[in-house]
C-alpha positions in Angstrom: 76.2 176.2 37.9 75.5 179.0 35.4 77.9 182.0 35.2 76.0 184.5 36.9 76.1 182.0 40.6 79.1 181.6 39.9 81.7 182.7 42.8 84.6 185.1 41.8 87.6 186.2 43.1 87.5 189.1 45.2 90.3 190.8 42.5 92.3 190.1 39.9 95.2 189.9 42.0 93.6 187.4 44.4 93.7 185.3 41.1 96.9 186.0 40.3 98.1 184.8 43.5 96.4 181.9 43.8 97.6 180.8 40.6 101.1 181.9 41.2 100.5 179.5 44.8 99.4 176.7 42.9 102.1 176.9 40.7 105.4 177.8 43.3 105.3 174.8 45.5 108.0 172.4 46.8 109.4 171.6 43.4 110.7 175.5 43.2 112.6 175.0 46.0 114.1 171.3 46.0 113.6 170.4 41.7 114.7 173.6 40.1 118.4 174.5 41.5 119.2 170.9 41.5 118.2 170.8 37.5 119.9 174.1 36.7 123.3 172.9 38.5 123.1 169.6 36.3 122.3 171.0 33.4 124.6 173.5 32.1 124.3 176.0 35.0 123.3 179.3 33.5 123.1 177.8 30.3 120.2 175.9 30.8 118.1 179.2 31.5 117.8 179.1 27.7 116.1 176.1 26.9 114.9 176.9 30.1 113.0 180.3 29.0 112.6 178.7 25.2 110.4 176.1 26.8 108.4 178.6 29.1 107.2 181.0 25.9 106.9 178.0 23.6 104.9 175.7 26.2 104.7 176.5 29.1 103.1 179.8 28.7 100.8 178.7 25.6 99.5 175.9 27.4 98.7 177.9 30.7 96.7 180.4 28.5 95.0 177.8 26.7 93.3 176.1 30.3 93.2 180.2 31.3 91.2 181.0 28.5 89.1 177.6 28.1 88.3 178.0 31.7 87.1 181.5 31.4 85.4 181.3 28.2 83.2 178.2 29.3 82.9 179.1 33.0 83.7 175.2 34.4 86.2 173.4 36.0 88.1 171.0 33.7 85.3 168.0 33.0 82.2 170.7 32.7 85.0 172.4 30.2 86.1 170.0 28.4 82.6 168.6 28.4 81.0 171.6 26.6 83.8 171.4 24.6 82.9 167.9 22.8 81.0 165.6 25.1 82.8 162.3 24.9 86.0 164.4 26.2 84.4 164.7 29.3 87.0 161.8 30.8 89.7 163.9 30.1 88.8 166.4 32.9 88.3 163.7 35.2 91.0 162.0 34.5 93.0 165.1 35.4 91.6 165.5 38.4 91.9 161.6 39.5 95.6 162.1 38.8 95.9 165.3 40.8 93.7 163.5 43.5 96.4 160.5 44.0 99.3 163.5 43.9 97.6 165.7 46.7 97.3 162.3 49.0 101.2 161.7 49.3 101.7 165.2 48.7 100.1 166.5 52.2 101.9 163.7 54.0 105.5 165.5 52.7 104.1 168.3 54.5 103.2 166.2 57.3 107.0 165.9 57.6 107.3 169.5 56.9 105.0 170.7 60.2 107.2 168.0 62.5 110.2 169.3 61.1 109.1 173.0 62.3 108.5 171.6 65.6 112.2 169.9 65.8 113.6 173.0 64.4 113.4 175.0 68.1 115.6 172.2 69.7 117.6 171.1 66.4 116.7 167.7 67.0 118.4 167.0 63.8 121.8 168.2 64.8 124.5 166.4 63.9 122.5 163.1 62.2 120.6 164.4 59.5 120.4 161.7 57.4 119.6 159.0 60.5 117.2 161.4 62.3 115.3 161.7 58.6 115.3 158.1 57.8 115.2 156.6 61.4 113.7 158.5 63.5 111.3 160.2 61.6 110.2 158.2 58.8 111.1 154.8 60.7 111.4 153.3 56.6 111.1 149.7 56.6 113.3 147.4 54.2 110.8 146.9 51.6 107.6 148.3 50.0 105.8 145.2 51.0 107.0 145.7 54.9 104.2 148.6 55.9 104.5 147.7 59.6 102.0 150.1 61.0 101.5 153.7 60.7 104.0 156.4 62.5 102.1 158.3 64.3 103.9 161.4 64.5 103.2 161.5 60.5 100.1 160.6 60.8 99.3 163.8 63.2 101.2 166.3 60.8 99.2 164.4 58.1 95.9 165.4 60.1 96.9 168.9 61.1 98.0 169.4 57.4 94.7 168.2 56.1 92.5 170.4 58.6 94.1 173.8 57.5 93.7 172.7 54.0 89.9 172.4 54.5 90.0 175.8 56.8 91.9 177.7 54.1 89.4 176.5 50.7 85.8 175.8 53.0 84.3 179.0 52.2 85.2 178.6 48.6 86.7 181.2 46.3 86.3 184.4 48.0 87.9 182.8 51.3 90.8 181.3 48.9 91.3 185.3 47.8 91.9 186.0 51.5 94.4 183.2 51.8 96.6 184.0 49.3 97.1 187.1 50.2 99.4 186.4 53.0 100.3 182.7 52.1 101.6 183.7 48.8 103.8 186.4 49.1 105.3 185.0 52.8 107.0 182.1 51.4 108.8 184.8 49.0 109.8 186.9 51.7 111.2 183.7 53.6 113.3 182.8 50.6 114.4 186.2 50.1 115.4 186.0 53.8 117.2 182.6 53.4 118.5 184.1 50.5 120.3 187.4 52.1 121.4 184.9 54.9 123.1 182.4 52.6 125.0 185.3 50.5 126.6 186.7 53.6 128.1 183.3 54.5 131.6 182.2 53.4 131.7 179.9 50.2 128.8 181.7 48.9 130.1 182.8 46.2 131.9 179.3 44.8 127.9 178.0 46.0 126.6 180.3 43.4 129.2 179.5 40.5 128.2 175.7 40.4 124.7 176.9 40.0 124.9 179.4 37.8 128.6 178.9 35.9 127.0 178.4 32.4 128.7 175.5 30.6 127.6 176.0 26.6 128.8 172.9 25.6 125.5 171.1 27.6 123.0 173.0 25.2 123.9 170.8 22.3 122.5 167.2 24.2 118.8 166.7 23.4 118.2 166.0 26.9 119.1 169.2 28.6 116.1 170.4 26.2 113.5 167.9 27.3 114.9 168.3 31.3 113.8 172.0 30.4 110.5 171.0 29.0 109.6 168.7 31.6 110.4 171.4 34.3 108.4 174.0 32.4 104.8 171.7 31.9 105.4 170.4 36.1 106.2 173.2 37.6 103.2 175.6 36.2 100.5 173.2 37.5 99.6 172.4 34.1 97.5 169.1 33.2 95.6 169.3 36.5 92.7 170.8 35.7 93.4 173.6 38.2 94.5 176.1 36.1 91.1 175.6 34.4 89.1 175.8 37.8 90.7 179.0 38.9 90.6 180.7 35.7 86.4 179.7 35.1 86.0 182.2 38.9 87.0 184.6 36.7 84.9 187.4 34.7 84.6 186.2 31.6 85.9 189.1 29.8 88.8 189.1 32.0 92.6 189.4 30.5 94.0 186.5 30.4 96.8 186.9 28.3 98.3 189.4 30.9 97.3 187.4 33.8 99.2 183.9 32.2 102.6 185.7 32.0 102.5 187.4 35.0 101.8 183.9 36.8 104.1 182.4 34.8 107.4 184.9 35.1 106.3 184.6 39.2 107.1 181.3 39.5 110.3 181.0 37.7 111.4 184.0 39.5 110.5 182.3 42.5 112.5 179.4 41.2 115.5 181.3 40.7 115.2 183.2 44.1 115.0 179.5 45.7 118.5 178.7 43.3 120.3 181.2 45.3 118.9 180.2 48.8 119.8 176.9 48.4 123.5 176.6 46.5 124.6 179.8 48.7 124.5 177.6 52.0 125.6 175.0 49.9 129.0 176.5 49.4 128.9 177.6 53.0 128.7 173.5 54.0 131.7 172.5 51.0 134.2 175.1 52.8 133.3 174.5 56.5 133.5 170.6 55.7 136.5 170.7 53.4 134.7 169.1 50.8 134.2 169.6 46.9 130.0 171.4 46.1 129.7 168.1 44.3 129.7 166.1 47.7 127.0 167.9 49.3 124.6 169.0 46.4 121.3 167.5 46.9 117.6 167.0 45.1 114.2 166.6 46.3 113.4 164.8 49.7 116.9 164.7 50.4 118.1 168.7 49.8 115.2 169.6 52.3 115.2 167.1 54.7 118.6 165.8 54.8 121.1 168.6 53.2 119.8 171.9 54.2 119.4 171.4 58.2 122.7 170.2 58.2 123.6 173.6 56.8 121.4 175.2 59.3 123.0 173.1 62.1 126.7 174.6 60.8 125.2 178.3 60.8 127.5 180.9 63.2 126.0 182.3 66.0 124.5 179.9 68.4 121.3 177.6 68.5 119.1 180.2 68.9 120.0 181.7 64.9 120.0 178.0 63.9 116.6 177.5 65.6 115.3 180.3 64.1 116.7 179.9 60.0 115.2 176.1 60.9 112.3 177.4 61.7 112.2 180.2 58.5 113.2 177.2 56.0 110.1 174.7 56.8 107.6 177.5 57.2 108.8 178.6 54.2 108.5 175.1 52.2 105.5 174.4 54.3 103.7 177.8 52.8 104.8 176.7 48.9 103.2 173.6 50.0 99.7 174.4 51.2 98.8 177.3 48.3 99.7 173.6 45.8 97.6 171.2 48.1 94.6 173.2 48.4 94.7 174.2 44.4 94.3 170.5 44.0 91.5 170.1 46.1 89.6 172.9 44.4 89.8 171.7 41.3 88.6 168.3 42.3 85.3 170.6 43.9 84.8 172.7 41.4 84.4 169.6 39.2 82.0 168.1 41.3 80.1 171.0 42.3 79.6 172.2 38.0 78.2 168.4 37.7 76.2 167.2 40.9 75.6 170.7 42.7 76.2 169.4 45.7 76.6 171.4 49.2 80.0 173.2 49.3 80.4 172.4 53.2 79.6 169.0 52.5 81.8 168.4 49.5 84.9 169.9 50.7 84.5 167.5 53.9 84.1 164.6 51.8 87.2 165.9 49.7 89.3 166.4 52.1 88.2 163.1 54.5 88.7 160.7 50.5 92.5 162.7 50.8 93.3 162.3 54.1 92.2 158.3 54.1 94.4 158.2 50.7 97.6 159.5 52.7 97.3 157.1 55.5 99.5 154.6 53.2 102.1 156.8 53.1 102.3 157.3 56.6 103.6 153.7 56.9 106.8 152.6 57.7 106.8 151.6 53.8 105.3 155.0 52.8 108.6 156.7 51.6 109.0 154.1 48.9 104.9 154.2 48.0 105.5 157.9 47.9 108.2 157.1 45.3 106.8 154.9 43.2 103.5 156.1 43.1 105.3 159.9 42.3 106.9 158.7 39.2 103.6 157.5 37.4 101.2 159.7 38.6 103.4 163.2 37.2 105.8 161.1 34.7 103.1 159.3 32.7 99.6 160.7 33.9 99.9 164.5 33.5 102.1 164.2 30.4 99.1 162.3 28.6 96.9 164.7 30.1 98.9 167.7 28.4 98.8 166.1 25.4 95.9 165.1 24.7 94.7 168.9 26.2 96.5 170.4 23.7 95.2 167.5 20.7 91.5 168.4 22.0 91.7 172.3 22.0 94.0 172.8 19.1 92.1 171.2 16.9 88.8 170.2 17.8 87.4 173.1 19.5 90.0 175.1 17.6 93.3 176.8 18.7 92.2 180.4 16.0 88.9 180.0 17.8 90.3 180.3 21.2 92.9 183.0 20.1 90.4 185.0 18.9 88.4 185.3 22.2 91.9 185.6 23.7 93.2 188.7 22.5 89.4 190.4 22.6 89.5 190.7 26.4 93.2 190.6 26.4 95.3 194.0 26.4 98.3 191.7 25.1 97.7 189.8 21.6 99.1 186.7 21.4 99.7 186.1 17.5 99.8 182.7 15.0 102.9 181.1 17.3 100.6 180.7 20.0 98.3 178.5 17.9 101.2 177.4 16.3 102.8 176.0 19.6 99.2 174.5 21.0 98.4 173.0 18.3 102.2 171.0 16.6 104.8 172.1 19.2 104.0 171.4 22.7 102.1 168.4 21.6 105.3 166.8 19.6 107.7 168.0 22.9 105.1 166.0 25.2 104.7 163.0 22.8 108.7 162.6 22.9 108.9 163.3 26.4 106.3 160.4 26.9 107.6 158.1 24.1 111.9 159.0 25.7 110.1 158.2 29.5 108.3 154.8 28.4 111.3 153.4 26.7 113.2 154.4 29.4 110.6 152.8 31.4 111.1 149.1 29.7 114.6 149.4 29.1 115.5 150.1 32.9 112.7 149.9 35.7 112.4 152.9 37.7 114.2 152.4 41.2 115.0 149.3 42.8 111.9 147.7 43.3 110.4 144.6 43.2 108.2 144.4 39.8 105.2 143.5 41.8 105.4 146.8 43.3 105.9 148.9 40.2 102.8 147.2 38.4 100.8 148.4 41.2 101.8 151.8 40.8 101.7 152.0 37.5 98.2 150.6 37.6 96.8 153.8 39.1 98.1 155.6 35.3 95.1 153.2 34.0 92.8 153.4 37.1 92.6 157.2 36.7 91.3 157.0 33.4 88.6 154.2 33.5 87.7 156.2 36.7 87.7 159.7 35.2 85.1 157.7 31.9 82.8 156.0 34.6 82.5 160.0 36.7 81.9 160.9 33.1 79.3 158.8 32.0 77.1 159.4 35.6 74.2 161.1 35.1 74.4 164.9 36.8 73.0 168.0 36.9 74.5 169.8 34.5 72.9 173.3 33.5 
């Protein structure tokens, strides 16, 4: 697709927000306050921040300003950048692929979960209803026993306002994000007012924020930071690179890579005090220590926080309501991610085989939805799991790395810097290169080399070995896949 075709966003700040939606999704809201609380509290917003300006934010201006400079997604990109690398873009987006197809089925859960939020269905047996009732889990990976069909109808309306929000391609994205971007922040906001009035607020907000020093001097605090930093940015997906090649290319991109970046962890932080406010609330009206009822992931959303809801003053009605704030809230982090995803995966195709937008994003969206129908199984939850761990464990961190490996030194990090800071008002200087090119590189290859010891040492999870091999298999799938898309012939310009 040469430059001139190519669509652009209606305005820099349509750009900004649909990178700052890509970025903020359900990992803000469930990942972040848990990792703060167990590492150091406010401590760990040092090697928290460290991380951010010495990867995080050097690697999202490096696929900003790759994706601008050379005007394609990530395999068009990385193609122009030296041929054979081609793989490495699809290979990104065959891991984001397998993420988005378990990731639209969580908010599959999410749109039921609105719907039982006006009666409170969950009232009272959280972690039944969840498990039970909802997810109906099964005793083994291997015992799928048919598909639950309320999932499977929040996995279908999920997938239809994905294709309604990214059909029309960039310039209906812009409109999107306008309103699905800045809602979910006024939602926390609300959540967050709500929780700081309640009682045991306050003792809430000193397990998440009471810094404890003394955690800053084990290595692992630092690499928990690192990891959050390179996930949470949407780094390694090759959507940072789609978005960023719909921009002019003399465009600032230095600007518009902190600005997205700052976003999310405020975002992050907002979510922190959302979350371990009504905490504290549920340790005083249950009598029991914050350690008792703090929760991660899955668990905090689905599990922890409607119990807090449930245990809100004044009436089902406010419950309903606050029920109803907290999944449309998660449920708009969600989508802005999904849909990033999916645009990266058509912007891919569409720089390579120029095929029919309409078409494409049908056939997209269909391959997704097909994908998710495993996890909609009475097995799903522990596919979901498994299948999590090595696709964002293993398959993004290669992906960062070799990223960095490829444009550091091969197409040239002083190369790249130079173009930056021309249509940049912000210079960044030699610790950018610096950092792309030695640090965040070395940080990723420990993180990798710490997480496959780990790996052989102690099996992830509880799960039969069988069962782990074939999750870990799609780590190699993506890539043979990702050469093979690669080596088809196309229509490049």
């Amino acid at each position: 697709m040469a430059a001139e075709e190519r669509g652009r966003w209606a305005s820099r700040t349509a750009f900004v927000f649909a990178a700052i939606g890509s970025a903020a999704g359900l990992g803000n809201a469930w990942r972040f306050p848990y990792m703060a609380y167990a590492n150091g509290g406010g401590a760990f917003l040092i090697p928290y921040f460290f991380a951010l300006i010495t990867a995080g934010i050097p690697l999202l201006i490096l696929e900003y300003g790759i994706g601008q400079r050379l005007q394609r997604g990530a395999p068009g990109a990385l193609r122009l950048v030296k041929r054979p690398f081609e793989f490495i873009g699809w290979w990104a987006l065959m891991v984001g692929f397998t993420i988005v197809a378990y990731y639209v089925v969580v908010m599959g859960w999410i749109v039921l979960y609105m719907g039982y939020s006006l009666s409170l269905a969950w009232a009272g047996r959280e972690a039944d209803f969840f498990q039970q009732q909802v997810l109906q889990v099964s005793e083994q990976p291997r015992a799928l026993e048919g598909i639950c069909w309320p999932i499977f109808l929040g996995l279908v309306v999920s997938w239809v306002l994905i294709y309604l929000c990214i059909y029309k391609g960039v310039r209906g994205v812009s409109k999107v994000v306008m309103i699905t971007v800045p809602l979910p922040v006024v939602l926390l906001a609300v959540l967050a007012v709500r929780g700081l009035t309640l009682p045991g607020a306050v003792e809430g907000l000193n397990y998440y924020l009471e810094p404890d020093f003394s955690r800053l001097l084990d290595p692992q605090v630092w690499l928990a930071a690192y990891g959050q930093i390179f996930f949470t940015l949407s780094l390694g997906f090759g959507i940072m690179i789609a978005y960023a090649s719909y921009e002019d290319p003399r465009s600032d991109v230095n600007n518009n890579a902190f600005l997205t970046a700052f976003s999310n962890c405020g975002i992050s932080f907002l979510a922190g005090f959302a979350v371990f406010s009504v905490l504290g609330f549920m340790a005083q009206t249950q009598g029991l220590p914050i350690e008792k009822v703090v929760a991660s992931g899955p668990s905090l959303a689905f599990v922890t926080y409607p119990k807090g809801i449930a245990l809100l003053p004044g009436g089902t009605v406010v419950q309903a309501l606050f029920g109803l704030i907290f999944f449309l809230m998660l449920f708009t982090l969600g989508i802005d991610s999904a849909f990033s995803i999916v645009e990266a995966i058509n912007v891919g195709v569409e720089d390579k085989w120029k095929l029919t937008r309409t078409h494409l994003v049908i056939l997209v969206c269909s391959l997704g939805f097909l994908g998710g129908i495993l996890f909609t199984t009475r097995a799903g939850l522990y596919w979901l799991d498994i299948v999590d761990h090595y696709a964002t464990h293993f398959g993004l961190t290669v992906i960062g790395l070799l990223e960095c490996l490829l444009i550091g030194w091969v197409y040239g990090a002083e190369r790249l810097r130079q173009y930056l800071n021309e249509v940049s008002d912000i210079s960044v200087g030699l610790w950018w290169s610096v950092c792309v090119q030695i640090l965040t590189p070395a940080v990723l290859f420990v993180i990798l080399t710490l997480q496959l010891r780990k790996e052989f040492q102690e099996p992830y999870g509880d799960y039969p070995a069988w069962a782990l091999i074939s999750g870990a298999s799609l780590v190699v799938l993506a890539p043979l896949i990702g050469w093979l898309l690669a080596s088809a012939r196309g229509k490049e310009a």
